[in-house]
N, C-alpha and C positions, 0 to 999 in steps of 0.2 A: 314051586311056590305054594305056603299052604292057602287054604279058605279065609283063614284068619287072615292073612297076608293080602288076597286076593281082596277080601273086604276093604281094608284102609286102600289099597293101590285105587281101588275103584272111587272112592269118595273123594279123593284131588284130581284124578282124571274127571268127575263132573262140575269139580269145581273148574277145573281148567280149561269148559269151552267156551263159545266165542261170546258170551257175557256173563259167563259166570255163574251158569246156570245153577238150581238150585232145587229144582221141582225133581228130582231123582228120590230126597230124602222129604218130601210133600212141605217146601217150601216156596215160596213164590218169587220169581225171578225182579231183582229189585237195582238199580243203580246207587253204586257207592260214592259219598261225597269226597273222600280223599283229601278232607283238607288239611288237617294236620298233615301227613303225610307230604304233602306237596312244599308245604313252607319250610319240612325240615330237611328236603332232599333238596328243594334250591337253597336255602342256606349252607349244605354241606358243599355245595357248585362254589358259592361262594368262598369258602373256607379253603378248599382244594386250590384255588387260584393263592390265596392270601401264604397258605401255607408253601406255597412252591417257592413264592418269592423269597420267605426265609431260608430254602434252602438254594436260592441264587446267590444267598449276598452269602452264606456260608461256602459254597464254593468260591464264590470270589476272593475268600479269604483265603483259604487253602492255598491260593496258586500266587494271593498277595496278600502277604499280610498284613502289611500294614495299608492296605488299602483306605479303612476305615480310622486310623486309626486318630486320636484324640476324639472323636462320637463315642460318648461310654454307652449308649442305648444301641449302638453298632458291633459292642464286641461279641467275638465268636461265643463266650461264656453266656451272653443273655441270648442271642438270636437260637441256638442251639433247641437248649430247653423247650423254646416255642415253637420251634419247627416240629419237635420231637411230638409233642404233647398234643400241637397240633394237628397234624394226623393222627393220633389217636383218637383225643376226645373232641375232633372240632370234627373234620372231615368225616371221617370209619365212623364215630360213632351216630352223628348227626344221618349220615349216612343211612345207618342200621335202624336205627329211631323209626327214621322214616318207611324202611322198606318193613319193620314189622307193623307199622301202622298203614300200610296198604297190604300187607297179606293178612292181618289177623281179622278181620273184619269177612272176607270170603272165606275163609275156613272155620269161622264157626257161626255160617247163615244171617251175619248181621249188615245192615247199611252202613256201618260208622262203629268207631269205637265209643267203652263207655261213656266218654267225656271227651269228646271234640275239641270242645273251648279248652279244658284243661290242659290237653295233650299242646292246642296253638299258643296256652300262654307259659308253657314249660319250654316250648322251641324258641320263644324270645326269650326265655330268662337264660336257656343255657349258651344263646348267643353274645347275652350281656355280661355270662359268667365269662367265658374265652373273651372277651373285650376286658374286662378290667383283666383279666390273668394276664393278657400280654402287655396290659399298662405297669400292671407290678412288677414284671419281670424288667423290663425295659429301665424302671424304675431302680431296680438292683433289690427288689422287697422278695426275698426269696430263703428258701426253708435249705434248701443246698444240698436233696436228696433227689438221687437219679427215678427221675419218671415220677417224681414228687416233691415237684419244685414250688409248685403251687402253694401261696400260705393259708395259715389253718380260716382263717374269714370264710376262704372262698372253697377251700375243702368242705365246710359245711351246707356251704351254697351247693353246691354240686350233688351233694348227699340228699339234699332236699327234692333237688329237681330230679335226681335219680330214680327215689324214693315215690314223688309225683307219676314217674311212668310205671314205675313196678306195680301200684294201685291198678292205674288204668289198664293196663294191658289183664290184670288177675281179675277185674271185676268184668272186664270184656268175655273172657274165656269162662267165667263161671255162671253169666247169663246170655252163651250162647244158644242157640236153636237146632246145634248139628251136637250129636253127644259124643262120637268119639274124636279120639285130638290123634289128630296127623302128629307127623314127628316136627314138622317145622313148630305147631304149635310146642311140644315138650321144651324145644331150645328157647320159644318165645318165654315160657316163664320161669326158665330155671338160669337161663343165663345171666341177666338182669339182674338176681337173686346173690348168685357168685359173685359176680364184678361189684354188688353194693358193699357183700360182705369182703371180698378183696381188698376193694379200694379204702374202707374205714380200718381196717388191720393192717394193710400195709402203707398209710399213712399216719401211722401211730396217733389216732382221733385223738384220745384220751392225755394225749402231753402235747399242748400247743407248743411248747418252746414259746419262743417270742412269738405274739401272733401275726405282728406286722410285718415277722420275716428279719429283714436286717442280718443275715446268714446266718441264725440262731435257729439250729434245727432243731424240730419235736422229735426228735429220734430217742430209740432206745440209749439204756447208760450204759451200754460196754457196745465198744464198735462193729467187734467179729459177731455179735447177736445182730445186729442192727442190718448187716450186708448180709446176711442170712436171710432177713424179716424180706430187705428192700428185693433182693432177687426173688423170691419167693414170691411177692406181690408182682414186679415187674414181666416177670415170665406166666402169670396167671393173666396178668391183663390181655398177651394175644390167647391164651388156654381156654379161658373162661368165657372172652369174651368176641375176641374177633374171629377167630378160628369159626367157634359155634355158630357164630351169624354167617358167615357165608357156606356152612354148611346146612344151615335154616331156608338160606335162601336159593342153593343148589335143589333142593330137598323139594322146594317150591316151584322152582324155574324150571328146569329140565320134564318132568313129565307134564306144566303145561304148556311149553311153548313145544312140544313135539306130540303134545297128545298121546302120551304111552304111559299105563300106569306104574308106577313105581316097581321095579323089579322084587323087592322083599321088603316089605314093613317090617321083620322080622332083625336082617341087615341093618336097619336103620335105627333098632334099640340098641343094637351090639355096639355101634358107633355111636349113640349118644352113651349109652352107661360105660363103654370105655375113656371115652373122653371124661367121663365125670370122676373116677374111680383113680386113672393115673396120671391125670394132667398136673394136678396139685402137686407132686413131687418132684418133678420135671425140671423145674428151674433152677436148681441148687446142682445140676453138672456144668456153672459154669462158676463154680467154686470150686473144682477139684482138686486144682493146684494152689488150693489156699487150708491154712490149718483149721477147719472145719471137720466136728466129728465125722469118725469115719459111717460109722452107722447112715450117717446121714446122705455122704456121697454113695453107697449100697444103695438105700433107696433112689437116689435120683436117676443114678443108671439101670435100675432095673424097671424103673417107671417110663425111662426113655425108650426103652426095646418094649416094655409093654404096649406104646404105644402104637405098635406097628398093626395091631390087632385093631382096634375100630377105626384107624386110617386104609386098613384093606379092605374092611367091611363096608365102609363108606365109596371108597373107590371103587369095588366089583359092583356095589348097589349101582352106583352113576353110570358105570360103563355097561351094562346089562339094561341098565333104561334105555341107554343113546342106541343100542343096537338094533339096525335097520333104520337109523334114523341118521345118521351124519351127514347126508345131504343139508339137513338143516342148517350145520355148523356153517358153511357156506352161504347161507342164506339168509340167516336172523343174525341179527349183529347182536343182540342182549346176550343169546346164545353162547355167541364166539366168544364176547368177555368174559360167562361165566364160565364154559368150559376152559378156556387160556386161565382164570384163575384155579382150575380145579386142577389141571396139572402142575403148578407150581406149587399148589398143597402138597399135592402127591410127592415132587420131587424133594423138597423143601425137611419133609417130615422123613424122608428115608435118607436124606443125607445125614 
């Protein structure tokens, strides 16, 4: 491992003891208030429950169909969408919200993010925005595209409050006290960045269609572009955004709850800049058996086996931290989740 390497591994192993100490880079050991952080990881607690239920009553359907049936707010077509969307942007992201709002604040020597209040009045807007999203749907007010069913009203909403944290987390990290940025910070502000510009591109912002939905989608005007656009967006939303957060917070969790500095800060660019580099193409090989330029499936299969390269650089980083430490895995229950997630990446990305 080089010097350089050695430098960053050291500055999360001091962030990582038992208060977070701070006085290694002559800053003064201080208590974080976490509160944003806190409202939007029990709201994600919340969502996680809400969201399972939609996927009870959709297995209920599966095995009966007609179980629900004359409830139009019950059929498989509206509950679907919400479950889907649900875990992405209620549960995962609410989620993620909140665990970079309790690491960003230790990794670059602050008590708090830039705006507290900001960050707690963005965690209730974006619970009001999934509260009316599952009244529209429910409603039948829907745009009628996969993983963007949501209509343009509340697509704007979402951009807003998206947009809300992308500030707070860029003005956090630009009036930090510790100068250089861990890798978890990198995924903190470029990920965010992706998913805003994902989500307004592959929601085609700029053609509302009907805005109240009414199955009048804002899509593209020729189809086969349009299922290009929606995959492309759909397969970036775990690429850009969910993948990179729980390797943010891999990146973050493993060297401190085991107290071992990061095997290679070095490993840890190769898996961010590869993730960045070939993730975007990725999504169009599940169009291969559709008349889609060929050009285009070349790229997606070569971006797919590209990927095999910062999914190993991130795996060997991980497994080379854990070593001489997996007693812990047994022992820290945070631990065992994150690791149990870090093998299903692993498996997941090489099948």
């Amino acid at each position: 491992m080089t010097s350089a390497g050695k430098t960053w591994d050291q500055l999360l192993y001091r962030f990582g003891s038992a208060r977070d100490r701070s006085s290694t880079v002559g800053l003064a050991v201080q208590e974080h208030t976490d509160e944003a952080a806190k409202i939007w990881l029990y709201s994600s607690i919340v969502w996680l429950t809400i969201v399972d239920l939609f996927g009870l009553i959709l297995a209920l359907e599966l095995i009966s169909p007609n179980l629900f049936a004359g409830i139009p707010w019950l059929l498989f077509s509206r509950i679907r969408p919400l479950h889907v969307n649900g875990v992405i942007f209620a549960w995962l992201s609410m989620m993620y919200w909140g665990a970079l709002f309790y690491m960003i604040p230790r990794l670059t020597g602050l008590r708090s993010m830039w705006s507290e209040k900001l960050a707690i009045w963005t965690a209730w807007g974006w619970n009001l925005w999934f509260l009316l999203g599952i009244l529209t749907i429910l409603m039948g007010m829907t745009q009628g595209r996969e993983y963007a069913e949501f209509i343009w009203p509340l697509d704007i909403m979402l951009i807003i409050l998206w947009t809300s944290n992308i500030v707070n987390i860029l003005m956090t990290v630009f009036n930090r006290r510790v100068k250089p940025l861990y890798v978890t910070t990198w995924w903190a502000m470029a990920s965010p960045l992706w998913l805003g510009a994902d989500y307004i591109i592959g929601n085609v912002i700029w053609r509302p269609g009907a805005i109240w939905g009414n199955g009048v989608s804002g899509a593209l005007p020729t189809s086969m572009a349009d299922g290009i656009l929606n995959w492309w967006y759909a397969h970036n939303l775990f690429g850009l955004w969910l993948t990179p957060m729980l390797l943010a917070g891999l990146y973050y969790m493993v060297p401190r709850i085991t107290k071992t500095p990061l095997y290679s800060h070095t490993l840890s660019l190769v898996s961010f800049w590869g993730m960045a580099f070939f993730y975007t193409g990725v999504g169009h090989h599940h169009l291969l058996q559709t008349p889609t330029p060929g050009w285009l499936k070349t790229i997606a299969i070569l971006s797919s086996v590209s990927l095999l390269i910062p999914v190993f650089a991130f795996t060997v980083n991980i497994l080379m931290t854990m070593r001489g430490n997996w007693e812990k895995f047994f022992t820290n229950l945070p631990l065992r989740f994150g690791l149990t997630g870090f093998v299903f990446y692993f498996l997941v990305n090489v099948q």
